[in-house]
C-alpha positions in Angstrom: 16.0 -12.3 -22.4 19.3 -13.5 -20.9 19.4 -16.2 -18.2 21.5 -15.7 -15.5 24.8 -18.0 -15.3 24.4 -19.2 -11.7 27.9 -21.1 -10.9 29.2 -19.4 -8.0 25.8 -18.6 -6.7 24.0 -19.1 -4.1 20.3 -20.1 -4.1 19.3 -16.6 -2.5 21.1 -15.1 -5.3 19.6 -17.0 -7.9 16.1 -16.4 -6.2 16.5 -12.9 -5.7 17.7 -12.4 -9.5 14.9 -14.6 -11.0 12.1 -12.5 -9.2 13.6 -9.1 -9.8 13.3 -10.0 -13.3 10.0 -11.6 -12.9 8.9 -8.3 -11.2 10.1 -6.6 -14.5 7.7 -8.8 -16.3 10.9 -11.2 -18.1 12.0 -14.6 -16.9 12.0 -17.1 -19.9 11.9 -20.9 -18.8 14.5 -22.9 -18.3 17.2 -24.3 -15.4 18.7 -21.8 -14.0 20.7 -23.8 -11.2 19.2 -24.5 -8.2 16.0 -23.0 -9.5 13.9 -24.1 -12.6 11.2 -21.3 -14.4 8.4 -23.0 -16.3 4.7 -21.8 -17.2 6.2 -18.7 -19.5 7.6 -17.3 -16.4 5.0 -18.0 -13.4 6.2 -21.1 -11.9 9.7 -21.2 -10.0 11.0 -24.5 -8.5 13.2 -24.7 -6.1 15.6 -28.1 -6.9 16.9 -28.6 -3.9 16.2 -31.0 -0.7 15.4 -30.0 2.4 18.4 -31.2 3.7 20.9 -28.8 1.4 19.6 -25.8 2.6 21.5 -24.1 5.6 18.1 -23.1 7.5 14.8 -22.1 5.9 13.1 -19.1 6.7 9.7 -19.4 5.7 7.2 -22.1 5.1 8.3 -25.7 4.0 6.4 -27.9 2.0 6.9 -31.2 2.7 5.4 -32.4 -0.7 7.5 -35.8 -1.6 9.3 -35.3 1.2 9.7 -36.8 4.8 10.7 -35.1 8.2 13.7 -37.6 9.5 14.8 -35.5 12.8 11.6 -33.6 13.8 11.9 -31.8 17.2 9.2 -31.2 19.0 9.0 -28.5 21.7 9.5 -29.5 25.2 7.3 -27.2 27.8 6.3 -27.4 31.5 3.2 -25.2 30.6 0.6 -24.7 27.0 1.6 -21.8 25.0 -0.8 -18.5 25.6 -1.2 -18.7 21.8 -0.8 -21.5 19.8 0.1 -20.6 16.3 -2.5 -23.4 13.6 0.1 -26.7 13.1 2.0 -26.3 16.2 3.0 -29.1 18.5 4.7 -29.3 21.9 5.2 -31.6 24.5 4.4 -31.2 28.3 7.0 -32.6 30.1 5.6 -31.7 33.3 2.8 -34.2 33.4 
């Protein structure tokens, strides 16, 4: 199996390679930039900080890592339906 050479990509593109070929049933371990492949081929880790990606578009998990500028909604009313996690602030009150 071939690794990928990742300079000049992005971490999308290196994502989006490794799990095409994961789908296809061949990732070997290794570094592959941004990304690391252990476990024969069933764990990918993502080796960057929070802070180097541009903005994340799916869950976040804050393992070993802390939130320095959390925002917190500011509303004058509750939301109809809270989505499990959220917070917000009433500034009305």
């Amino acid at each position: 199996m071939s690794q990928m050479q990742t300079s000049g990509y992005s971490s999308a593109e290196e994502l989006d390679y490794l799990l095409t070929r994961a789908a296809a049933g061949g990732v070997a371990d290794g570094d592959y930039g941004d990304i690391t492949v252990s476990g024969s081929g069933t764990v990918m880790n993502l080796d960057l900080k929070l802070n180097q990606i541009d903005a994340p578009t799916g869950s976040v998990d804050f393992s070993q890592q802390q939130s320095l500028q959390f925002r917190i909604e500011n509303r004058t009313s509750d939301p109809g339906s809270p989505a499990v996690g959220q917070i917000w602030l009433r500034t009305d009150l």
